[in-house]
N, C-alpha and C positions, 0 to 999 in steps of 0.2 A: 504494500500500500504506500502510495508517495503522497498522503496529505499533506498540504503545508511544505512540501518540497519544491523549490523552485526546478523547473526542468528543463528551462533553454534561456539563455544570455540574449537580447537580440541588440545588435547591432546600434552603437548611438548615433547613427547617419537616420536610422530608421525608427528607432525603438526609445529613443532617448529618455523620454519621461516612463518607459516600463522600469530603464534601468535600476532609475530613480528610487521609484515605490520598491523593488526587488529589495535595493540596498537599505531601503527604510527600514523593508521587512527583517533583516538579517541584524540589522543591526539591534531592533528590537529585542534577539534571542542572546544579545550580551547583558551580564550585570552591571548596573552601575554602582561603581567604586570597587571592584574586583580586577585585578591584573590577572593575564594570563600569557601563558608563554605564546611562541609561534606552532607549536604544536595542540596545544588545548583552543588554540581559535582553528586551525586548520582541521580538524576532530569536530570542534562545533559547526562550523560552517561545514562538514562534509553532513551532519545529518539531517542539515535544510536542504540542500541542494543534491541533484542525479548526475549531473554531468561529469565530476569528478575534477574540478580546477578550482580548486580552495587559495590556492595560490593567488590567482588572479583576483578572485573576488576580495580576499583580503587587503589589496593593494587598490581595488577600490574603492573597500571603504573606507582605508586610509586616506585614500587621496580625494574623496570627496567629503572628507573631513567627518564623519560618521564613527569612526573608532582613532584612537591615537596610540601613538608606540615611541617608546624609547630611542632615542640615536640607532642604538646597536640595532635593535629588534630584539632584544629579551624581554620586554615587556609589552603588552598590547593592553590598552581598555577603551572603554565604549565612554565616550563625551558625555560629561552630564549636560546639556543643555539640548541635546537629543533625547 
């Protein structure tokens, strides 16, 4: 069963404001005021999502500003003003 499972990326030429809501969604299923490594959000985001690119989506929602991480990347958390 893939409730609640995001299961295709679509393209921000096309898809742009789907991306959006996607990344709303995901970022939703983090704690706020909890860190976590690059493993335990790649683990989290693999049980929302089918495609299997945890990678990429973490890197979105870094960069659309939706979770934040340390210089290194040893730490990750989800924005409190989200």
């Amino acid at each position: 069963m893939n409730t609640g499972r995001v299961k295709e990326w679509f393209s921000k030429r096309n898809k742009g404001k789907f991306q959006k809501l996607v990344l709303e969604y995901l970022a939703s299923k983090f704690e706020v005021a909890i860190f976590y490594t690059e493993k335990e959000v790649n683990a989290l985001l693999n049980v929302h999502h089918t495609f299997g690119d945890p990678a990429m989506l973490r890197r979105e929602l870094f960069e659309s500003g939706l979770i934040d991480r340390k210089r290194d990347g040893s730490a990750y958390w989800r924005n409190f003003q989200n």
